[in-house]
C-alpha positions in Angstrom: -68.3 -167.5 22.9 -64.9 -168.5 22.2 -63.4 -171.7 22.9 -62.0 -172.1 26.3 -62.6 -175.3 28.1 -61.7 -176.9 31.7 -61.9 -180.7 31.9 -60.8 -182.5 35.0 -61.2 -185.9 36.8 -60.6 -189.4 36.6 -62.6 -190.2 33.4 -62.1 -187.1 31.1 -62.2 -187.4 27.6 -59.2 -188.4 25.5 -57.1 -185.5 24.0 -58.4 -186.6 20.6 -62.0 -186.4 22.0 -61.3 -182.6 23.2 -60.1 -181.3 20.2 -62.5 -182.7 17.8 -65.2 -181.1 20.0 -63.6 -177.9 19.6 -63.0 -178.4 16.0 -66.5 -176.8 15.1 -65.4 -173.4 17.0 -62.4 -173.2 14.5 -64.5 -170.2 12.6 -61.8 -169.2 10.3 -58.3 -169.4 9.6 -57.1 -167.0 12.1 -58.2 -169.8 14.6 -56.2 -172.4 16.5 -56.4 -175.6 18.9 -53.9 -175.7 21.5 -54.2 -177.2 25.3 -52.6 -177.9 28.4 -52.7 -180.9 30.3 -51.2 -182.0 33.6 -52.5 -185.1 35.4 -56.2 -185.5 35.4 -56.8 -181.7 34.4 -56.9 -180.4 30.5 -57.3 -176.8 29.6 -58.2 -176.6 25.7 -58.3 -173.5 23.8 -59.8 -172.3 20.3 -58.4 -169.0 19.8 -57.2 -166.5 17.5 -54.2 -164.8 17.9 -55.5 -161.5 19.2 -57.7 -162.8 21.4 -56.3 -161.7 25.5 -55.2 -165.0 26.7 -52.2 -165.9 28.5 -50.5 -168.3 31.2 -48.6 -167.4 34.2 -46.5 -170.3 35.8 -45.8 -170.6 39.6 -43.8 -173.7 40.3 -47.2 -176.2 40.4 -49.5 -173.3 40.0 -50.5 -171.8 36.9 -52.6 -169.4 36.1 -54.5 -168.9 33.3 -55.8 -165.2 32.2 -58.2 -164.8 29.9 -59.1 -161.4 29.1 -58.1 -158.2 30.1 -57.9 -156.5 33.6 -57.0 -152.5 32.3 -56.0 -151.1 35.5 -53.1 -153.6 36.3 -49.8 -153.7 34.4 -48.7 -157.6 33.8 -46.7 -156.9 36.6 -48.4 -155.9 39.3 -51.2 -158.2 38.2 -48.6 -161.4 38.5 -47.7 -160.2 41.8 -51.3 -160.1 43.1 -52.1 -163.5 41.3 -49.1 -165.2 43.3 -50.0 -163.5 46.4 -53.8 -165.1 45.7 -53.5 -168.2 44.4 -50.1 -169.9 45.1 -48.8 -167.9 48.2 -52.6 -167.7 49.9 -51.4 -164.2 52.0 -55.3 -163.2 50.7 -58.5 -164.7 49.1 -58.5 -164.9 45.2 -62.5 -164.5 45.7 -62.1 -161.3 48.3 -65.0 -158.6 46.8 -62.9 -155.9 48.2 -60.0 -157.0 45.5 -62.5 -158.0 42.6 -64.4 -154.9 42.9 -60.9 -153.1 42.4 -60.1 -154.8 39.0 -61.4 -153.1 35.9 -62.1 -155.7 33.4 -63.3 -158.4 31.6 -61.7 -161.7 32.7 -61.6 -164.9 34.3 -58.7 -166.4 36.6 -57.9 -170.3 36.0 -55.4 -171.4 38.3 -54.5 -174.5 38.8 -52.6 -176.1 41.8 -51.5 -179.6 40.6 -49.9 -180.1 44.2 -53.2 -179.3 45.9 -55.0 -181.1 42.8 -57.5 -178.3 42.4 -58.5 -176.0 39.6 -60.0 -172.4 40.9 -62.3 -170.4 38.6 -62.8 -167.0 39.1 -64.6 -164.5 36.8 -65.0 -160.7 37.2 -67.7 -159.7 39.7 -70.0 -159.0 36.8 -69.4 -161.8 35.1 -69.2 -160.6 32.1 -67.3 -163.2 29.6 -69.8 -165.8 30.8 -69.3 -168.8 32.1 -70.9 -172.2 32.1 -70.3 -175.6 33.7 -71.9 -179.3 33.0 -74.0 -181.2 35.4 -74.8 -185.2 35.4 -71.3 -186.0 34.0 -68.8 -188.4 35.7 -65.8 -185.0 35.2 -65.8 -181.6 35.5 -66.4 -179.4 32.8 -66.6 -175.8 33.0 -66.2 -173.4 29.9 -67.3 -170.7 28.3 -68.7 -171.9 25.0 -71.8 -174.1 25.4 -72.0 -176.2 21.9 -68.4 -177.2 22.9 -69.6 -178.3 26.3 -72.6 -180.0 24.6 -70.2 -181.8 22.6 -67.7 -183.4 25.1 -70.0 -183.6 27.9 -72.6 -185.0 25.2 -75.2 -182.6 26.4 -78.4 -183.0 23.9 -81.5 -182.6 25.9 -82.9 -179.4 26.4 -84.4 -177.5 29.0 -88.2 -177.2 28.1 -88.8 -174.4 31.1 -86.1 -172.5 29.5 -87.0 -173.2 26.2 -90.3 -171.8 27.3 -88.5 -168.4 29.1 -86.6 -168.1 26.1 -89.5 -167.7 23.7 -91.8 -165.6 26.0 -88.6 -163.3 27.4 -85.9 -163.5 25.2 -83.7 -165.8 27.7 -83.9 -168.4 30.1 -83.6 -167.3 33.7 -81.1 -167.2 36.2 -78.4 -170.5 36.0 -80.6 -171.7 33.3 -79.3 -172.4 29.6 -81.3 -174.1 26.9 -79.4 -177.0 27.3 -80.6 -179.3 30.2 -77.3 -180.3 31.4 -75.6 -177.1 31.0 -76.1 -174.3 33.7 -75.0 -170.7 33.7 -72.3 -169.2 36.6 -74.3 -167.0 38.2 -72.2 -163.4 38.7 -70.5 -163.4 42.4 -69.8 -167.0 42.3 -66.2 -169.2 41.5 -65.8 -172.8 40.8 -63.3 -175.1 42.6 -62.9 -178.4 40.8 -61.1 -181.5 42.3 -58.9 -182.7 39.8 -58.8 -185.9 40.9 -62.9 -187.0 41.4 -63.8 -184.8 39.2 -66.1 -183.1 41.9 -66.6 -179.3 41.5 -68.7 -176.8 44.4 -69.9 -173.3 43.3 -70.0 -171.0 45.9 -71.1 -167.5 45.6 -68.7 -164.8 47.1 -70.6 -161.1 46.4 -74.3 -160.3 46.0 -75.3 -157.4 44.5 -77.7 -154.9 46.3 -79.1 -151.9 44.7 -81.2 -150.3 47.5 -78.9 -147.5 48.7 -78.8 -144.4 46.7 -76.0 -143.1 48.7 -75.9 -140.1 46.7 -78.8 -138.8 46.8 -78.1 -135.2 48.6 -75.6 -134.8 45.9 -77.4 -131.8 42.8 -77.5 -133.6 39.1 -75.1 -131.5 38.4 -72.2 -132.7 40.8 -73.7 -136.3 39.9 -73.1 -135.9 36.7 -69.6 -134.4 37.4 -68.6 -137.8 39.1 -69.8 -140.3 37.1 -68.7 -138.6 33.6 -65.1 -138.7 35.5 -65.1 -142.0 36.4 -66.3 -143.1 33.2 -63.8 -140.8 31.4 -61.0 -142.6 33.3 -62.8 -146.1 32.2 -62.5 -145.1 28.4 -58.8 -144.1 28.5 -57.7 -147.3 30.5 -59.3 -149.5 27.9 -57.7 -147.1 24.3 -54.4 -147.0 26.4 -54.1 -151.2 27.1 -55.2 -151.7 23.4 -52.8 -153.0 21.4 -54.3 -151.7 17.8 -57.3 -149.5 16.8 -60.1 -148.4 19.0 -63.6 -148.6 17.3 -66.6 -147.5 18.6 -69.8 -149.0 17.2 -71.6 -146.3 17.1 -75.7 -145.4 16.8 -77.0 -142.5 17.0 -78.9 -143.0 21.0 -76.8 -141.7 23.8 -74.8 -144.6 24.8 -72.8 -145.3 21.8 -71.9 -141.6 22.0 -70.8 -141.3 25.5 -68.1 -143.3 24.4 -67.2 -140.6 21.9 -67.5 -137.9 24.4 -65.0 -139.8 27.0 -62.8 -141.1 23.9 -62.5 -137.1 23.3 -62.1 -135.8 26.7 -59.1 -138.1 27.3 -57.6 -137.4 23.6 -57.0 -140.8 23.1 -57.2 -142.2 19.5 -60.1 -143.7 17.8 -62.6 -143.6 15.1 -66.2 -144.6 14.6 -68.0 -147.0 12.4 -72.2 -147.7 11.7 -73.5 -150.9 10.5 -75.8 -150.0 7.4 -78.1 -152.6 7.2 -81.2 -153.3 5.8 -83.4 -153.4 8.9 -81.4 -150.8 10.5 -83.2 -147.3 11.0 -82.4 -144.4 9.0 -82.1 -142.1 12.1 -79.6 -144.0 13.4 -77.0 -143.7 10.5 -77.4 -140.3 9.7 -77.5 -139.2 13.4 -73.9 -141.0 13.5 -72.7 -138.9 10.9 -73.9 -135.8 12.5 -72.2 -137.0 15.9 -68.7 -137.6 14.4 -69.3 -134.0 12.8 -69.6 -132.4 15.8 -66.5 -133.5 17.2 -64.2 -134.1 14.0 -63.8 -137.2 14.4 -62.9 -140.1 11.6 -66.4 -142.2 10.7 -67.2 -145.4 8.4 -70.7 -146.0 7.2 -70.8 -150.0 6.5 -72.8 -151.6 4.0 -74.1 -154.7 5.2 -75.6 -157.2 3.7 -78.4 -160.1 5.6 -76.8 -162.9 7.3 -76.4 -166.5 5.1 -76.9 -169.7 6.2 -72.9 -170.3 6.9 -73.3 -166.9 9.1 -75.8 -168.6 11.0 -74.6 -171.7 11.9 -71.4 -169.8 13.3 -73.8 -167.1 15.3 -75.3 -170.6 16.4 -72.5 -171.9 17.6 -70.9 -169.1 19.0 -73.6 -168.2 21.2 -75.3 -171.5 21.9 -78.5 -170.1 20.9 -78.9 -167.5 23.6 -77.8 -164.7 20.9 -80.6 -164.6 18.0 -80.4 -164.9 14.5 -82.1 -161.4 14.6 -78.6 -160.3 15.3 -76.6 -162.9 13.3 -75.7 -159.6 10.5 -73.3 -158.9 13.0 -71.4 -161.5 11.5 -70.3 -159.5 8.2 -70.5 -156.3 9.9 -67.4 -157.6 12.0 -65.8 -159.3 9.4 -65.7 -156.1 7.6 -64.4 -153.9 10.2 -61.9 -156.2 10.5 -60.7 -156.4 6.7 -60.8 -152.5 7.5 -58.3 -152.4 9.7 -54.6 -154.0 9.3 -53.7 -154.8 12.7 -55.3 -155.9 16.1 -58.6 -154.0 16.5 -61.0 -153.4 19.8 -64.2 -152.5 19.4 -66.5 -150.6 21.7 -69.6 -150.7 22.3 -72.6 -148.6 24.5 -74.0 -152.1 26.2 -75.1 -150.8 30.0 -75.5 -147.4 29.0 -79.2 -148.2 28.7 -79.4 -150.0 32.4 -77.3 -147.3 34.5 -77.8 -143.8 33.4 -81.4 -143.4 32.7 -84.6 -144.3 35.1 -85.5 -147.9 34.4 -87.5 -148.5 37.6 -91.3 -149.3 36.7 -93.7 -146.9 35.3 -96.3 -147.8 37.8 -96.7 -148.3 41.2 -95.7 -152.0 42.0 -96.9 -153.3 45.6 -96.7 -156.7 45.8 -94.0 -159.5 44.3 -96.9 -160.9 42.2 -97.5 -157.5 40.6 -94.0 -157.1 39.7 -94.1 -160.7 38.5 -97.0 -159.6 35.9 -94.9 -156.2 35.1 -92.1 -158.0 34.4 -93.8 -160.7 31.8 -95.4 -157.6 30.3 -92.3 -155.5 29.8 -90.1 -158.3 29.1 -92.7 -160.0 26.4 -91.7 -161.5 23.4 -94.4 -163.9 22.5 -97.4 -164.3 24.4 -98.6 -166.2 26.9 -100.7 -168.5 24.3 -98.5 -168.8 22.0 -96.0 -169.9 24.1 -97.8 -172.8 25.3 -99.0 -173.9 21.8 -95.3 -174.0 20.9 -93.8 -175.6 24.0 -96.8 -177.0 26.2 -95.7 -175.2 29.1 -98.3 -173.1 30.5 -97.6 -170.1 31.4 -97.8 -170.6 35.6 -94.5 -172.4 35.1 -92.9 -169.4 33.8 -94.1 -166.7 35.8 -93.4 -169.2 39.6 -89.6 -169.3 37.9 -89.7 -165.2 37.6 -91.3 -165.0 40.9 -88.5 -167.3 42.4 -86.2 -165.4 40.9 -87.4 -161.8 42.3 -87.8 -163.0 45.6 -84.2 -164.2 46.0 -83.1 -160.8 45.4 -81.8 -158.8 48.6 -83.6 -155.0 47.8 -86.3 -154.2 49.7 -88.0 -152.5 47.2 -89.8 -153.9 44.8 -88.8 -151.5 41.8 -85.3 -151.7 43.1 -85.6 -155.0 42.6 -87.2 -154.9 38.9 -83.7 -152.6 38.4 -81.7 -156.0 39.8 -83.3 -157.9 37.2 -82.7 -155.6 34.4 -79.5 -155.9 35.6 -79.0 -159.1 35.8 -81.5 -160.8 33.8 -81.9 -159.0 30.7 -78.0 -158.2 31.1 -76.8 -161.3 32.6 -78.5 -163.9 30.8 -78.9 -161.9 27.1 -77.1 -158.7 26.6 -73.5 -160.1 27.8 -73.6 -163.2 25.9 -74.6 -161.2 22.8 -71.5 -159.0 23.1 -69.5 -162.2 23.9 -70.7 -163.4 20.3 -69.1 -160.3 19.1 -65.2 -161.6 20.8 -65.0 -164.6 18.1 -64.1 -161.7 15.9 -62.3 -159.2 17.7 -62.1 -157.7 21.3 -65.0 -156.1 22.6 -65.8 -154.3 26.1 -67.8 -151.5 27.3 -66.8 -148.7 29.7 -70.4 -148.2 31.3 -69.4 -152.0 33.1 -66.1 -150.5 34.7 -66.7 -151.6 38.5 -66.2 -148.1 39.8 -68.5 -146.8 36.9 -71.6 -149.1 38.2 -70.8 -148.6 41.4 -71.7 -144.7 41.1 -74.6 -145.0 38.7 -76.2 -147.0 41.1 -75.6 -144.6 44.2 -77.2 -141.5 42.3 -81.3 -141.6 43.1 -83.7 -142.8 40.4 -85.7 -139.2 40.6 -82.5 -137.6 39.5 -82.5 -140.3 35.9 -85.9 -139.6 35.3 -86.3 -138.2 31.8 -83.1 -138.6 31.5 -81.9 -135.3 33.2 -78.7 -137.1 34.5 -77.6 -138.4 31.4 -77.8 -135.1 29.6 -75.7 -133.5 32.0 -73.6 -136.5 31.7 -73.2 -135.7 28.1 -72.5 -131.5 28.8 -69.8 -132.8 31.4 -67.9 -135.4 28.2 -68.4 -133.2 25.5 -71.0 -130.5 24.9 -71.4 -130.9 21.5 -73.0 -134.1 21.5 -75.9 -132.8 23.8 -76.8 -131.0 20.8 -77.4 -133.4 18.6 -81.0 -135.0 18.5 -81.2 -139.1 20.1 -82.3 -141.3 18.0 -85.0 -142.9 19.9 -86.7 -140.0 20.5 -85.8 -136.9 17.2 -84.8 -134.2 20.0 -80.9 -133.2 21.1 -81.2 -135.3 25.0 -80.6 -131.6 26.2 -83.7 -130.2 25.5 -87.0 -129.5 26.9 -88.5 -131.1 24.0 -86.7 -134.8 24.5 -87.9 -134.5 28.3 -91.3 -133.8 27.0 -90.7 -136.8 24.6 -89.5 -139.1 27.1 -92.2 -138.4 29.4 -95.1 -138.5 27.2 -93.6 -142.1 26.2 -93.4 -143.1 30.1 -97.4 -142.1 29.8 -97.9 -144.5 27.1 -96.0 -147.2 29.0 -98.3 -147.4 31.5 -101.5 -147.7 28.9 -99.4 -150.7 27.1 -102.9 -151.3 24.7 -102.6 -147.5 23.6 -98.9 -148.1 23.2 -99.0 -150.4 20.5 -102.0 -148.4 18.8 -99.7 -145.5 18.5 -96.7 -147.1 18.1 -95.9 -147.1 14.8 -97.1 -143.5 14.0 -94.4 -142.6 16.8 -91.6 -144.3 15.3 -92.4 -142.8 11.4 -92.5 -139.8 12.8 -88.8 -140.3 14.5 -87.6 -141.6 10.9 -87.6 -144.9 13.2 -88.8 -147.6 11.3 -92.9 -147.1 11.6 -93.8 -150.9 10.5 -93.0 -154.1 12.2 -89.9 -155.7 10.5 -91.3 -158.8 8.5 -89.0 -161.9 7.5 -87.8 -163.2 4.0 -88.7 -166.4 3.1 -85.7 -168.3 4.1 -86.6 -168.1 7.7 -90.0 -169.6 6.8 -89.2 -172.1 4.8 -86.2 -173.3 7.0 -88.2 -173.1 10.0 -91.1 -175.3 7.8 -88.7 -177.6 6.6 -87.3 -178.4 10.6 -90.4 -178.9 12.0 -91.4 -181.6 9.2 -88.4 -183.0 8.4 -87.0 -183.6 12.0 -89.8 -183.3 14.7 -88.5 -182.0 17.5 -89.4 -183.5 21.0 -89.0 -179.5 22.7 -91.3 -177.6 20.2 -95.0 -178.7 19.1 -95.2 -179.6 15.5 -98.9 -178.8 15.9 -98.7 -175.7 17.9 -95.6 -174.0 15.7 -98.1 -174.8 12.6 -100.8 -173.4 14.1 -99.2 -170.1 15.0 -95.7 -169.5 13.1 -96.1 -171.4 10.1 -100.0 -170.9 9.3 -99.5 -167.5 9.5 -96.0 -166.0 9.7 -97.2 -162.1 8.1 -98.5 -161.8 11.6 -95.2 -162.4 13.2 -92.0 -159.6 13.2 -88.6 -160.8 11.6 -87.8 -160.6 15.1 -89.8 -162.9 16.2 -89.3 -165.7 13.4 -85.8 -165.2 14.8 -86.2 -166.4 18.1 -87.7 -169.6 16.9 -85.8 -170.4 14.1 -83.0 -169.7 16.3 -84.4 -172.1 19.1 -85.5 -174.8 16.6 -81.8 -174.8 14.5 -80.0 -175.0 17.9 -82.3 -178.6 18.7 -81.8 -179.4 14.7 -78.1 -178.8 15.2 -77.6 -182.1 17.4 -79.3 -184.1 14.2 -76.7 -186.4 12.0 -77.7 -183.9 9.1 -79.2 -180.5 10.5 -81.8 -178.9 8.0 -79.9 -175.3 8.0 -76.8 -176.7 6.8 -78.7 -177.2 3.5 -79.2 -173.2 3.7 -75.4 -172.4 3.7 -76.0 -169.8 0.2 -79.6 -168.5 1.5 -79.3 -165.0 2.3 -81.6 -164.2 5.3 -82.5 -160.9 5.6 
């Protein structure tokens, strides 16, 4: 994430202190220190140039933007911010007013007459944010290896550590850091500048039970949303101030984008990351979806991730964004070098979530029941493996999902598996992921737009099934790409034979032992790739050299030799990922961590 910090109180670390914590998140020349300080409170920044930041001043107020809100000029927006903050005619944390602003963003403002700092993040919370706990200041940010560093944060979280290898993340305000906890979306911070002391207090809740829309045909649906979502697309290309990329695949959501980026005539072109692991399907459907709208296309070489890349993935994302991801790195580097000036990128993240039915696949009746759907849907390791890695048993992790579900305010239970989709898988992976993507260039997606989530939650789940909606979603943005067959399942998302695709794979779902019998055969036959992705060396012998080198108090020595590292053919490149993502983010708070010795390894 990039470098933004807030430290206030009493007892805050000297300037020198700040910036050589930040020093680290410097990731190339482009980047710079610079910070504000009044009284007790400092405000430390390691940016590029491009990246949306900016301060407003307000006699003793200022206010602090970071990010972009795309349906506000900077003047209106400044009006509404004084109103807010300084002149207090409304509340900076009113839903009403939140759920009006299209964006990504967080509001800083800080009163140095009142001797309070306000934080307050989009009602999403999509450029995450993370605060300290058990330190004599506050300290709030949104990059956690910075936080770690001034707040000298070393221990880790061995329930999340846990969630993290058996899910893919820790849960709700969890992070792998012990000290460090997540901002939960609806909430805002309010720091006392002067102790120090900081309350978080929650201001919106989610609720995903109506389907308002429900007497309204696919069709009209389809009409609506497509609108609305046409509108998001040209509010982002039109407050751009360079390029527009899409990152395109070839599945639907990716190409939505294309389809509103055409039906608002806005300009943009496309690019595909061609990398090793990537499927074949995916590029060449790319090529065929540019075709069929004339649009300008790049096919990207890219090459596996080194060492250097992943100690900056590592620090960019604290960990929460695996090295299975980490060839992101020269993938963005290159679309940058491809483009002279300032470039956004644009990617299909929520597509996935909104559009299509993601309710279970089997009747759930009890919480307990949706606790077991969730660990088996959600799996990354087992249950067995898990423990041998981490002794934590798997009760621990299951009473933390079941806490979690039962906090949620749906009635029904697979409305409530949809919150945690939402906001679990979302929240707590998929938006720190994309925020990984920000230390290189801008990056949003239109599917989040407030007004966009708002009506793909009001349209019934019987209506996504199969994904009927989201073809006529695609008819309504542009026709053309209806036509062309998804990648995840070799039919155009029009036709009768992608709904007989989709549902024969919804059948499987429910038989998961089947599923993974016939799974590969499925995917060769897609031109998906049929076999389990398998690791290089380098992730083995990195991982082998941690766990002897430097034992790590958080991971079992004993239990990662006897299932990793005794036998790592059994285990996807995915999975060596997650842990040798887990166990170089522990490393990394060593005087001489093991993967800096890795710098020139190519991991692929």
């Amino acid at each position: 994430m990039p470098g933004i910090s807030v430290v206030a109180g009493m007892s805050i670390p000297a300037d020198d202190d700040i910036e050589a914590a930040h020093r680290p998140s410097l990731y190339d020349d482009r980047y710079t220190f610079d910070s504000y300080e009044a009284g007790h409170c400092s405000v430390a920044r390691a940016l590029y140039p491009e990246y949306p930041f900016r301060q407003v001043t307000f006699g003793d107020c200022t206010v602090f933007v970071e990010g972009v809100v795309y349906n506000r000029d900077e003047e209106t927006l400044r009006a509404e911010l004084e109103r807010r903050f300084v002149d207090g005619e409304a509340s900076p944390v009113d839903p009403t007013w939140l759920r009006d602003l299209d964006g990504e963003f967080v509001f800083y403002a800080h009163d140095a007459a009142a001797g309070t700092v306000t934080i307050v993040p989009d009602l999403l919370g999509q450029l995450p944010l993370f605060y300290a706990v058990h330190t004599d200041y506050a300290l709030v940010g949104r990059n956690k290896p910075i936080l770690a560093r001034l707040g000298n944060c070393a221990t880790f979280d061995r329930v999340a550590v846990a969630e993290y290898l058996r899910l893919g993340y820790a849960l709700a305000d969890r992070t792998l850091y012990a000290d460090l906890r997540r901002l939960p979306q609806g909430h805002h911070i309010q720091i006392d500048t002067d102790t120090g002391a900081q309350a978080i207090d929650q201001h919106y809740e989610f609720d995903f039970d109506d389907e308002r829309n429900a007497n309204a045909t696919v069709t009209e649906n389809a009409r609506e949303f497509a609108r609305r979502f046409t509108n998001a697309c040209r509010r982002r290309a039109d407050s751009a101030p360079g390029e527009n990329v899409v990152l395109l695949s070839g599945g639907l959501d990716s190409r939505a984008i294309l389809g509103g980026f055409e039906r608002c005539g806005v300009s943009y072109s496309a690019a595909t990351r061609d990398f090793e692991h990537d499927s074949r399907a995916d590029i060449d459907l790319a090529r065929e979806l540019t075709d069929a709208v004339g649009s300008n296309w790049d096919r990207l070489p890219t090459p596996g991730p080194d060492g250097s890349d992943l100690l900056a993935h590592l620090d960019m994302g604290g960990g929460a964004d695996p090295f299975g991801i980490a060839h992101m790195q020269p993938f963005l580097r290159q679309i940058r070098a491809d483009h002279d000036g300032p470039v956004w990128t644009y990617t299909g993240d929520g597509g996935d979530k909104l559009v299509p039915d993601i309710s279970p696949v089997v009747d759930i009746e009890t919480i307990d029941e949706l606790v077991s759907y969730i660990m088996q849907s959600e799996e990354t390791f087992t249950a067995e493996d898990v423990e041998a890695m981490t002794g934590v048993a798997e009760a621990e992790v299951r009473a933390d999902v079941r806490e979690t579900v039962r906090e949620y305010p749906e009635t029904s239970l697979s409305k409530r598996f949809v919150h945690y989709e939402l906001f679990q898988r979302a929240f707590s992976w998929l938006f720190e992921a994309t925020d990984t993507n920000r230390n290189h260039c801008w990056t949003t997606s239109p599917f989040y737009a407030p007004d966009v989530v708002d009506c793909a939650m009001s349209i019934p789940d019987a209506q996504k099934r199969r994904y009927q909606l989201y073809a006529a979603v695609l008819k309504q943005l542009s026709p053309e790409l209806a036509t062309v067959p998804n990648a995840n399942f070799g039919a155009p998302p029009a036709s009768v034979t992608h709904e007989a695709r989709v549902a024969l794979y919804n059948v499987l779902q429910r038989h998961p032992a089947l599923f993974d019998v016939v799974k590969p055969t499925i995917k060769s036959l897609l031109g998906l790739n049929g076999e389990a992705d398998r690791a290089t060396s380098p992730f083995v012998d990195c991982l082998r050299d941690q766990v002897t080198r430097n034992p790590q108090s958080m991971l079992d020595r004993e239990g990662l030799e006897q299932t990793i590292l005794d036998d790592p053919e059994s285990y996807t490149r995915e999975e060596l990922c997650h842990v040798l993502t887990l166990a170089s983010l522990i490393d990394n708070h060593r005087d001489v961590p093991i993967l800096t010795e890795y710098r020139s390894e190519e991991f692929v």
